[in-house]
DSSP file (Angstrom, degrees, kcal/mol; ACC not computed):
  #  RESIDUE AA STRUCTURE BP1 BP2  ACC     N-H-->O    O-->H-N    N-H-->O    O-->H-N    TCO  KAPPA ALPHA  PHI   PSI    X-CA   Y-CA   Z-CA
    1    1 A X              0   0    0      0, 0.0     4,-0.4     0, 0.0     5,-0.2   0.000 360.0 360.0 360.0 -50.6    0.0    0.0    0.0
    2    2 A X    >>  +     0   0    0      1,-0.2     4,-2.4     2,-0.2     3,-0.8   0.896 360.0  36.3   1.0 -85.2    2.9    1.8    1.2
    3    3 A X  H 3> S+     0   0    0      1,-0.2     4,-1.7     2,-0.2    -1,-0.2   0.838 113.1  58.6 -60.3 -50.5    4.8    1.6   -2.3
    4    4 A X  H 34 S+     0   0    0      2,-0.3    -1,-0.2     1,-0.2    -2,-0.2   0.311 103.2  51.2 -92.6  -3.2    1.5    2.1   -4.4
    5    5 A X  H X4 S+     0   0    0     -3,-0.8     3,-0.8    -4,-0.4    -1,-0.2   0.645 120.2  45.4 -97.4 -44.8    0.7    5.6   -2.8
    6    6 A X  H >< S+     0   0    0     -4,-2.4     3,-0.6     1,-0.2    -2,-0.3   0.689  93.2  59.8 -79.4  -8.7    4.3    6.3   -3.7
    7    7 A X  G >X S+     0   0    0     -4,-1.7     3,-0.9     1,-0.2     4,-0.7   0.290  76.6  98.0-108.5   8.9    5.4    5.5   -6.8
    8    8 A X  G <4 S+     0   0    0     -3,-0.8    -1,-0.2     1,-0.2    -2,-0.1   0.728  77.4  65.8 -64.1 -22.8    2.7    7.9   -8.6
    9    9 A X  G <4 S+     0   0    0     -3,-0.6    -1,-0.2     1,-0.2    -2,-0.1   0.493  99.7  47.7 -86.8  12.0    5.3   10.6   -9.0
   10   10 A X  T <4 S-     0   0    0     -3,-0.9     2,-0.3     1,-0.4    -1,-0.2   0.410 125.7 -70.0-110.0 -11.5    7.2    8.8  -11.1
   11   11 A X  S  < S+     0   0    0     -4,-0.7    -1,-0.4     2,-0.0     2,-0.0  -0.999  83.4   1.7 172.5-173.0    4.5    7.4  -13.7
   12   12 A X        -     0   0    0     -2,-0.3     2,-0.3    -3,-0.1    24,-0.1  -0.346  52.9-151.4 -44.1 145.2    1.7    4.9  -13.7
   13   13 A X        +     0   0    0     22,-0.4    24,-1.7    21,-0.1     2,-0.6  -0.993  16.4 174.3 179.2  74.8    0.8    3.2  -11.1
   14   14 A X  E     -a   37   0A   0     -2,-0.3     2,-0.4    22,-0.2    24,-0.2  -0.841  12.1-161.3-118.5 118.9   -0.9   -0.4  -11.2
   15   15 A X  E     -a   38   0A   0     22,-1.9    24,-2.6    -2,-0.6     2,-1.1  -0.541   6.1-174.1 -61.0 119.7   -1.6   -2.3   -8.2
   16   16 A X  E     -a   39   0A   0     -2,-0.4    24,-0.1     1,-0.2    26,-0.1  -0.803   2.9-170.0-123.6 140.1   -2.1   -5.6   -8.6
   17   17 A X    >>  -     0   0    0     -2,-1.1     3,-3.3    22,-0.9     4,-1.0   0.890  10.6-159.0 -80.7 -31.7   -3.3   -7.4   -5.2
   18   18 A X  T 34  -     0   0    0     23,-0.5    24,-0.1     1,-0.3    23,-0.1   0.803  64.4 -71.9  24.6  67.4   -3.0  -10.8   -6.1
   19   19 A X  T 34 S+     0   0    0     21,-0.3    -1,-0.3     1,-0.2     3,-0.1   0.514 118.3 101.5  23.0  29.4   -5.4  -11.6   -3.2
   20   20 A X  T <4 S+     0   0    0     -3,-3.3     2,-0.2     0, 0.0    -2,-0.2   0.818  85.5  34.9 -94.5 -21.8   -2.7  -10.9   -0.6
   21   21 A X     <  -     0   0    0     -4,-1.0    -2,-0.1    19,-0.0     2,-0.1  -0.565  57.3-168.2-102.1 171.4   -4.3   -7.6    0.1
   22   22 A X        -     0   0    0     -2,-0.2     6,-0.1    -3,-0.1     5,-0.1  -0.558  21.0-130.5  -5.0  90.1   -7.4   -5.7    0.3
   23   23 A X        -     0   0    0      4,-0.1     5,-0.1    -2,-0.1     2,-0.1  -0.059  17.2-134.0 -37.5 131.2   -8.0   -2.0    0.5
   24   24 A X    >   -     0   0    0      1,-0.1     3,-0.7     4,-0.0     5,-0.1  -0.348  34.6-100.2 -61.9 174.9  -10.2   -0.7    2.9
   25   25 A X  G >> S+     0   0    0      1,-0.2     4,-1.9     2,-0.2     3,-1.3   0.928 127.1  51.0 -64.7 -45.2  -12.7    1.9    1.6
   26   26 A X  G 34 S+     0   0    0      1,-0.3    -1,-0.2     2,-0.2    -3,-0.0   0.545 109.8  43.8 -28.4 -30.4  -10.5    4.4    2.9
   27   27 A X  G <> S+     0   0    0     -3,-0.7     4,-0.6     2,-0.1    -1,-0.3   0.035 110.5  63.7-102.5   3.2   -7.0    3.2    1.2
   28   28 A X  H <> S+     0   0    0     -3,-1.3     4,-3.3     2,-0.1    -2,-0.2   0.672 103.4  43.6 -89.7 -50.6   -9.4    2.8   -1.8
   29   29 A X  H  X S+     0   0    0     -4,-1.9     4,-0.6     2,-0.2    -2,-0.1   0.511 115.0  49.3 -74.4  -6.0   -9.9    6.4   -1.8
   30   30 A X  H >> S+     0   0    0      2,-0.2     4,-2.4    -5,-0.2     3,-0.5   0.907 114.1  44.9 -79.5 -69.4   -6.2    7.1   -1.2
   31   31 A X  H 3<>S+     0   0    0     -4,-0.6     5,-1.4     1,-0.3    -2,-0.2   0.798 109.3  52.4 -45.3 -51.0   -5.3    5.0   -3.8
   32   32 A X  H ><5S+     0   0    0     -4,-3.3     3,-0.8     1,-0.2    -1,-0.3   0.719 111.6  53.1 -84.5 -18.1   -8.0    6.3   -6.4
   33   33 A X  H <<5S+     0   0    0     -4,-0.6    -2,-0.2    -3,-0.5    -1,-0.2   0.967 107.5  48.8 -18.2 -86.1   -6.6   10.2   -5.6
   34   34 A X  T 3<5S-     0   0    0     -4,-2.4    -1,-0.2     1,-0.1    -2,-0.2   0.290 121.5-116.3 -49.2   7.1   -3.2    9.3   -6.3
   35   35 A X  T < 5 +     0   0    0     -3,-0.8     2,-0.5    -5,-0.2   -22,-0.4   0.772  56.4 156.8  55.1  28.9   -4.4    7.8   -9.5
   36   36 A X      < -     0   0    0     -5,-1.4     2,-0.6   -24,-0.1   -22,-0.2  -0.751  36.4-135.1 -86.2 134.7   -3.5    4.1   -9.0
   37   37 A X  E     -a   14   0A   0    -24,-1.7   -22,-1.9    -2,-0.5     2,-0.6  -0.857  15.9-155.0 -85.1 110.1   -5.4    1.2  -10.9
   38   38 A X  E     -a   15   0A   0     -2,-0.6     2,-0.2   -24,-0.2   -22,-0.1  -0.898  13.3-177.4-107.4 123.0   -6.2   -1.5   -8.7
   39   39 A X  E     -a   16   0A   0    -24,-2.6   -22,-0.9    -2,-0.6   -21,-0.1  -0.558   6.6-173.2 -98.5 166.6   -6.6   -4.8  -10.5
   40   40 A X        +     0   0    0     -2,-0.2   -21,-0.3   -24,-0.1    -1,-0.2   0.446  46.4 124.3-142.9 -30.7   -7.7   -7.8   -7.9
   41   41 A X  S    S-     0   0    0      1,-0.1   -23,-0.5   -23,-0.1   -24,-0.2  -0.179  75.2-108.9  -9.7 115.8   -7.3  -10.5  -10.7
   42   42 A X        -     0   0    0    -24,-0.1    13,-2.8   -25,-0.1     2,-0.3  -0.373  27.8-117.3 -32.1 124.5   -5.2  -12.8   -9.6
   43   43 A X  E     -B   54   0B   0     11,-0.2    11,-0.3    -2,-0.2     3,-0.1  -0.574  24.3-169.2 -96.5 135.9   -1.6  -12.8  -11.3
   44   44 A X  E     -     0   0B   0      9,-5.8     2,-0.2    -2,-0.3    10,-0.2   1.000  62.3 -40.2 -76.6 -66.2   -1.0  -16.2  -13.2
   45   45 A X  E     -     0   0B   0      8,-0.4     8,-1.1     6,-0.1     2,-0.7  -0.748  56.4-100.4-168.2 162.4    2.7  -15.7  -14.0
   46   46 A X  E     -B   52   0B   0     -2,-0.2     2,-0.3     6,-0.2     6,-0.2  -0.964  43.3-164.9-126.2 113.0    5.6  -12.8  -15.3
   47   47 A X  E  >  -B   51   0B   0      4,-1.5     4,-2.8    -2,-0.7     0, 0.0  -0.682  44.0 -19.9 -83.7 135.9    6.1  -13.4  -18.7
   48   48 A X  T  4 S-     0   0    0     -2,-0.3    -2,-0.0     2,-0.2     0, 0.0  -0.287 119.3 -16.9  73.1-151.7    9.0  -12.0  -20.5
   49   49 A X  T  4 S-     0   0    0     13,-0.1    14,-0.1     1,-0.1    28,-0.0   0.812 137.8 -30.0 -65.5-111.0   11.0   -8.9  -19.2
   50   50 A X  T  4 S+     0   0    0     12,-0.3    14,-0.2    -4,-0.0    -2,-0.2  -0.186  94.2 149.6-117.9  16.7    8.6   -7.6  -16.7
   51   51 A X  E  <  -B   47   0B   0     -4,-2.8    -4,-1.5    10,-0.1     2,-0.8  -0.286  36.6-150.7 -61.6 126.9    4.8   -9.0  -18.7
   52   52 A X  E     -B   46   0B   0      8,-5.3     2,-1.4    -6,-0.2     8,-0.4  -0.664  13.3-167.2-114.9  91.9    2.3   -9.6  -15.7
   53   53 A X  E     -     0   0B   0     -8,-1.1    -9,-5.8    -2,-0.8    -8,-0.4  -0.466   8.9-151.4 -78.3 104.4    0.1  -12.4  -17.2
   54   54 A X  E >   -B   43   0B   0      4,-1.9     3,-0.9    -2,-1.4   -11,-0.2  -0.428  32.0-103.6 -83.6 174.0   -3.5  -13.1  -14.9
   55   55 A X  T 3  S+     0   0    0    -13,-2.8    -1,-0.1     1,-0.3   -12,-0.1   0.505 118.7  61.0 -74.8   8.5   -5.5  -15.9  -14.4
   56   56 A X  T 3  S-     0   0    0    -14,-0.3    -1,-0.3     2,-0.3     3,-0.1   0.390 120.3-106.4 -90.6   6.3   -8.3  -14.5  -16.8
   57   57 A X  S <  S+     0   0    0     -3,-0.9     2,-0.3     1,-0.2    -2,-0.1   0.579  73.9 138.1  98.8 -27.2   -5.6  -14.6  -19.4
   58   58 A X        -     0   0    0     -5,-0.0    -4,-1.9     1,-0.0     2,-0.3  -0.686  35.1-153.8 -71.6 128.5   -4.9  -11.0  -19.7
   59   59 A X        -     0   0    0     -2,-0.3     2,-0.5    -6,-0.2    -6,-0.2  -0.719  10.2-167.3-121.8 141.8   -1.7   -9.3  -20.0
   60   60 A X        -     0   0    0     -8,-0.4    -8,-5.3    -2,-0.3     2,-0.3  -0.996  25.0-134.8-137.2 118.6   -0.4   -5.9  -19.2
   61   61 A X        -     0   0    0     -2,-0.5     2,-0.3   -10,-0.3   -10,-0.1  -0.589  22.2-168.6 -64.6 122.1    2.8   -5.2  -20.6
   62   62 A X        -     0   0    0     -2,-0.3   -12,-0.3     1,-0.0   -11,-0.1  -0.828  27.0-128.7-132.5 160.1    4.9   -3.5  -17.8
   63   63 A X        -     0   0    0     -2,-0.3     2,-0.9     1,-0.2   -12,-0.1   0.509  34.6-148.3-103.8  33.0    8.2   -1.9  -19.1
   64   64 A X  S    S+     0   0    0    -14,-0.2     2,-1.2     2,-0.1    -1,-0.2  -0.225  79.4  19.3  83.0-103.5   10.4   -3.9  -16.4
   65   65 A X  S >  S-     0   0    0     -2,-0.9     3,-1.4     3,-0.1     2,-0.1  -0.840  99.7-128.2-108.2  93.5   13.4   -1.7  -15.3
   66   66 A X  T 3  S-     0   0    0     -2,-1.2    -2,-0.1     1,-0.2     3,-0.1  -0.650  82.5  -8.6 -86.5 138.7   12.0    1.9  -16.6
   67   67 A X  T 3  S+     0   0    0      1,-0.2     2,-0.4    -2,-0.1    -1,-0.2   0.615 105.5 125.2  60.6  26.1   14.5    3.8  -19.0
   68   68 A X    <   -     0   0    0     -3,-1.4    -1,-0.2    11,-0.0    -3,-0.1  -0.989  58.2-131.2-120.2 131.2   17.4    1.2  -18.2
   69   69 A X        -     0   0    0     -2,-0.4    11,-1.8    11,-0.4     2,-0.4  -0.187  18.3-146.5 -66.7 163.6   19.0   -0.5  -21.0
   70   70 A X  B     -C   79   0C   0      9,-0.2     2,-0.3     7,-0.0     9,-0.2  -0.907  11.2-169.2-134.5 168.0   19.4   -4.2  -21.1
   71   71 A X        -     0   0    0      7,-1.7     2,-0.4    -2,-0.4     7,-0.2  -0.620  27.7-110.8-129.7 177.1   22.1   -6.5  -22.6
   72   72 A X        -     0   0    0     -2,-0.3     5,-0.3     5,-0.2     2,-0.2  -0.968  35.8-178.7-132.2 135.6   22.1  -10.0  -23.0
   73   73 A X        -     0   0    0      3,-4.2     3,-0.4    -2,-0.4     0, 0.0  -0.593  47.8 -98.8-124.4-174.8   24.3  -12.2  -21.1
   74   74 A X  S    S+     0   0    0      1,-0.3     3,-0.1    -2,-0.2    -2,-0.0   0.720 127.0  48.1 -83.9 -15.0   25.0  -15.8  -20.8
   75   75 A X  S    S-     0   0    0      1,-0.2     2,-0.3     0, 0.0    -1,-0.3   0.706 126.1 -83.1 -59.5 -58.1   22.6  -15.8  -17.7
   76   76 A X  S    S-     0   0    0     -3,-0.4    -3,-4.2     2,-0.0     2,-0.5  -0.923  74.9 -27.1 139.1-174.2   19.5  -13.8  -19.5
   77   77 A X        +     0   0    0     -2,-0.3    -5,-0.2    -5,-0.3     2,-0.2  -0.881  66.2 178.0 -80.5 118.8   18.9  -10.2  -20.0
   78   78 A X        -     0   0    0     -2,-0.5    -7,-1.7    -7,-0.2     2,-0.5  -0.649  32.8 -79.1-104.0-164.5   20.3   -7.8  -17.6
   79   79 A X  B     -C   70   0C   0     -9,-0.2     2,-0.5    -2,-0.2    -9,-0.2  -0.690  39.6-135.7 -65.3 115.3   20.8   -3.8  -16.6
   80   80 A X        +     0   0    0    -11,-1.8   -11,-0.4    -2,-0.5     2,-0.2  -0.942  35.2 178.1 -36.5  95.9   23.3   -2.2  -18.5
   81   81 A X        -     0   0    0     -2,-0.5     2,-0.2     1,-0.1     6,-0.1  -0.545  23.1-142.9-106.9 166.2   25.2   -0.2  -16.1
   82   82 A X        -     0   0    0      4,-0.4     3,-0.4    -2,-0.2    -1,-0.1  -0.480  47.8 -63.4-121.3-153.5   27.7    1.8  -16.2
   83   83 A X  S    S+     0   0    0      1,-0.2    -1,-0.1    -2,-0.2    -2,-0.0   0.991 138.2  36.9 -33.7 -76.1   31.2    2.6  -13.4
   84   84 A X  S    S-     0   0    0      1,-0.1    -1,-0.2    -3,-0.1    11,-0.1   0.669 120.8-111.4 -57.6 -16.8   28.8    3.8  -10.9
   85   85 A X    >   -     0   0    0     -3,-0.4     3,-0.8     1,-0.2     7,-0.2   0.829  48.3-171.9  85.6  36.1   25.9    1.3  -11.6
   86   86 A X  T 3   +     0   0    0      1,-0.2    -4,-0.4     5,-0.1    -1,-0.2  -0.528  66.2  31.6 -66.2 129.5   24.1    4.1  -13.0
   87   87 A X  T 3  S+     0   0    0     -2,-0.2     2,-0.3    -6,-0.1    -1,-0.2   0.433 105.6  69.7  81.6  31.3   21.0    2.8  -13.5
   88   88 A X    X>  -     0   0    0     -3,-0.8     4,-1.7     1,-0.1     3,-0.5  -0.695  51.7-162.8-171.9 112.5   20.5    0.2  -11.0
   89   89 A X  H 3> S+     0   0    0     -2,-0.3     4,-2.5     1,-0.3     3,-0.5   0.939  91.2  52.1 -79.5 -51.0   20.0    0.8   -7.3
   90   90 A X  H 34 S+     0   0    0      1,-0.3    -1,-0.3     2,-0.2    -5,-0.0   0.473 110.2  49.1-108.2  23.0   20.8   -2.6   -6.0
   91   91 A X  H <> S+     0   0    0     -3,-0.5     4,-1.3    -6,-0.2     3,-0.5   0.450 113.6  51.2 -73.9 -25.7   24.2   -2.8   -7.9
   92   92 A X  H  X S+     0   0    0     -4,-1.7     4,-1.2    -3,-0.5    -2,-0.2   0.846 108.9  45.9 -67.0 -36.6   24.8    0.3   -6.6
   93   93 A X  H  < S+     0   0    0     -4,-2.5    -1,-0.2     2,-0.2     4,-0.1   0.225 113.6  51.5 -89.5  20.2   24.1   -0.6   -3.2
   94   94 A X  H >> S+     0   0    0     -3,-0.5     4,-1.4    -5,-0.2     3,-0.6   0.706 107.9  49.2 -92.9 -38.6   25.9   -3.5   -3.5
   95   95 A X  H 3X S+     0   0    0     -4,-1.3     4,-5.3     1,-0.3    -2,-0.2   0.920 106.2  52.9 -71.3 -63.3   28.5   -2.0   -4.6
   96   96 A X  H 3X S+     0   0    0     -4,-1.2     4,-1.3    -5,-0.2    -1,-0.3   0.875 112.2  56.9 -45.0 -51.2   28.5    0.8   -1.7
   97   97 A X  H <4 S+     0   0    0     -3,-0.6    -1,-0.2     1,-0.3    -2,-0.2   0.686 104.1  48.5 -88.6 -43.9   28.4   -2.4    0.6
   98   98 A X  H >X S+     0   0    0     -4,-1.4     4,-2.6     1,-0.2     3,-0.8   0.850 102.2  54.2 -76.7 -41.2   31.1   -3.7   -0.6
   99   99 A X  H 3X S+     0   0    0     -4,-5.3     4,-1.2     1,-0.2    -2,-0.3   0.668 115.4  52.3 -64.8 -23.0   33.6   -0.4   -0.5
  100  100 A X  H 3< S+     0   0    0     -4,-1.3    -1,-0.2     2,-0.2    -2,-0.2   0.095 107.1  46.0-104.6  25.1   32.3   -0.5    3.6
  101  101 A X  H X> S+     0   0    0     -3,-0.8     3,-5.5     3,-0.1     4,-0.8   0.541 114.3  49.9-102.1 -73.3   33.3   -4.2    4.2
  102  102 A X  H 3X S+     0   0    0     -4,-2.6     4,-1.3     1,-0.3    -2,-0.2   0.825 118.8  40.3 -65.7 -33.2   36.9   -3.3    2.3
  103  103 A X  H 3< S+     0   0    0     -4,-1.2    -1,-0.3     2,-0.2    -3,-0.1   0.670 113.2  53.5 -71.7 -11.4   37.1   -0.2    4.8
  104  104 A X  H X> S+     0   0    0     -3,-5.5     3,-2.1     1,-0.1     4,-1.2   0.763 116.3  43.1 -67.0 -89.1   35.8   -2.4    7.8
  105  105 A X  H 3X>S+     0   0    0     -4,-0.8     4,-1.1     1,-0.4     5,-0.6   0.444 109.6  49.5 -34.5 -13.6   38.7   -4.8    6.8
  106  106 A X  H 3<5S+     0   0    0     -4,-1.3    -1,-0.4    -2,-0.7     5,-0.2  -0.046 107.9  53.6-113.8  43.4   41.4   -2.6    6.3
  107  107 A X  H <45S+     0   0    0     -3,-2.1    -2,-0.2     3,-0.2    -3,-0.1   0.118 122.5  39.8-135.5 -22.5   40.7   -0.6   10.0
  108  108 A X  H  <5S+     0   0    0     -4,-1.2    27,-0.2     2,-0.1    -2,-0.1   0.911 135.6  10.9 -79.4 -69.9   41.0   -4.5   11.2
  109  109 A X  T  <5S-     0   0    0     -4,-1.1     2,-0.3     1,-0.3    -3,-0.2   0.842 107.0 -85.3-100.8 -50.6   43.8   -5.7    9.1
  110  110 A X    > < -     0   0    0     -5,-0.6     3,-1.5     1,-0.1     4,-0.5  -0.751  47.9 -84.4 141.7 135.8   45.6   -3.4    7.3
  111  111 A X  G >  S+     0   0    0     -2,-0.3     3,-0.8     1,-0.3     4,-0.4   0.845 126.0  64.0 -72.8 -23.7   44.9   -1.8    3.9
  112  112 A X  G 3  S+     0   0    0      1,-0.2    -1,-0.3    -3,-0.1    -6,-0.1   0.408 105.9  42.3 -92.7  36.7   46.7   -5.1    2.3
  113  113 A X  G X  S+     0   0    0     -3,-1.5     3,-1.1    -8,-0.1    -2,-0.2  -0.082  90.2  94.5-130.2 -15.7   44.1   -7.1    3.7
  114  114 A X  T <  S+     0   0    0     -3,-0.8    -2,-0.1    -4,-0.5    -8,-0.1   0.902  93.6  44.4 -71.0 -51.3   41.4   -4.1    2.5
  115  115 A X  T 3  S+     0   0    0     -4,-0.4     2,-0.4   -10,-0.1    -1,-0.2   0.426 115.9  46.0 -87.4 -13.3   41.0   -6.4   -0.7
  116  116 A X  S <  S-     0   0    0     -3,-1.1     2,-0.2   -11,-0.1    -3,-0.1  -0.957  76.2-122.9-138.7 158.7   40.7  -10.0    0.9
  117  117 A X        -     0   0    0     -2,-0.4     2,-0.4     1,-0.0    -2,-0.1  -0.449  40.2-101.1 -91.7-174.2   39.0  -11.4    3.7
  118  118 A X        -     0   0    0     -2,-0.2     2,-0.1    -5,-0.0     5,-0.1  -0.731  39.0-110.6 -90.3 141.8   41.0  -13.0    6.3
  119  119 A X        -     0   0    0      3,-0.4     5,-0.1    -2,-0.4    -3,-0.0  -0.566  11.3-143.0 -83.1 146.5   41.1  -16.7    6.2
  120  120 A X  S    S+     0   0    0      1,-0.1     3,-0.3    -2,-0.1    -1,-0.2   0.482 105.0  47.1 -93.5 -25.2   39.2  -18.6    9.1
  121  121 A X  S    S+     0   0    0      1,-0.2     2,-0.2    -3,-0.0    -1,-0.1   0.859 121.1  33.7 -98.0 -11.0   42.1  -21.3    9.1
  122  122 A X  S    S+     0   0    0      3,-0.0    -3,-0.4     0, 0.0    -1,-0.2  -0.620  84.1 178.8-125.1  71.6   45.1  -18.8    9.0
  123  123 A X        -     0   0    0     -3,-0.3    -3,-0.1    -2,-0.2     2,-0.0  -0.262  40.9 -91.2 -73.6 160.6   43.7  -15.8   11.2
  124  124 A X        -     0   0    0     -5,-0.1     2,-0.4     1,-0.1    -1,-0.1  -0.394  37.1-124.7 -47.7 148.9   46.1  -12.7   11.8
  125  125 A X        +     0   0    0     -3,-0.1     2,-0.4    -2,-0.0    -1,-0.1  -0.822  38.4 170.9 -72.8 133.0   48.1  -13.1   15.0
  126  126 A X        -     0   0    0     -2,-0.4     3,-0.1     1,-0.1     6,-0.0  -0.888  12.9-171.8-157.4 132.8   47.4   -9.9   17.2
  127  127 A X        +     0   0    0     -2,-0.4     2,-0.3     1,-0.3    -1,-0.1   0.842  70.0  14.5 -91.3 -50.6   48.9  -10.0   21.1
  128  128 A X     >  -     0   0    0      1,-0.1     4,-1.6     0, 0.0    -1,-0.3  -0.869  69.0-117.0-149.9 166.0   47.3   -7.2   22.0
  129  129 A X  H >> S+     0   0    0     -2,-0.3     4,-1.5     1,-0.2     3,-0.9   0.984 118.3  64.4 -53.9 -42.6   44.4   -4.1   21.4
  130  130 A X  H 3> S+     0   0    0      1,-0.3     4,-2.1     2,-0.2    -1,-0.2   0.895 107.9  30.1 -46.7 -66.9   47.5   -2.2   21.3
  131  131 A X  H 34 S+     0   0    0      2,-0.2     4,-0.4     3,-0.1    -1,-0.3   0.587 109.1  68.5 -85.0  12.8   49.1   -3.8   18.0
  132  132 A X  H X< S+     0   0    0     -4,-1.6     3,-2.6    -3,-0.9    -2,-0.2   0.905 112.1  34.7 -65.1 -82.8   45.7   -4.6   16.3
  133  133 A X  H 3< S+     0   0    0     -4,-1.5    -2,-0.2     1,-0.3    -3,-0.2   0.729 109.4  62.4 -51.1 -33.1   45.3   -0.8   15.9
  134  134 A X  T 3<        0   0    0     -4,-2.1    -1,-0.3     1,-0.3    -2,-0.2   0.663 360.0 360.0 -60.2 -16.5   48.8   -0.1   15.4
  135  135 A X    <         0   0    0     -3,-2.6    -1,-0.3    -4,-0.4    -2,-0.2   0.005 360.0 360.0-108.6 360.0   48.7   -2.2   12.1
């Protein structure tokens, strides 16, 4: 409900319930404000890139990842990105996730450590708090 009140200020809007939800009349009135289409069909399947096929048989064509190119890989179709992951938030926040594990890990280890994780059978020796941090 959350998501489907927000995401009208970036385009269309369709809710599809797939009988895990039900608006109250209130949230109906929210919804139909903000301009959301709420379908209560049941959704059969996702066809294709992003195609949302119900169980009547009817298809709505969704455009999947709006304004992101896609490539073909050996995998499928993915996001085209670029250095930054522009155009994809959760390669970008992977990414982001990953640059604050290699700065957890070199504030542990040492910035030539920044790049690996520490092996569980060959741990650092550290004597004391004293030379962890000096390191």
């Amino acid at each position: 409900m959350h998501h489907a009140l927000m995401l009208p200020d970036w385009g269309t809007v369709t809710f599809f319930l797939n009988r895990a939800f039900e608006p109250d009349a209130a949230q109906l009135a929210q919804l139909a404000a903000r301009g959301v289409t709420v379908m209560r069909t049941p959704v059969a399947q996702i066809d294709g890139v992003a195609d949302v096929v119900m169980a009547d048989g009817s298809r709505y064509v969704m455009a999947g990842e709006s304004g992101c190119a896609l490539e073909q890989g050996a995998m499928g179709p993915f996001v085209r990105t670029d250095e930054q992951k522009d155009g994809s938030v959760a390669f970008a926040v992977a990414d982001g996730a990953m640059a604050g594990v290699a700065a957890h890990r070199s504030l542990m280890f040492g910035l030539d450590q920044a790049a690996k994780p520490p092996s569980i059978f060959s741990p650092a020796p550290v004597t004391n708090a004293a030379s962890a941090l000096a390191r």
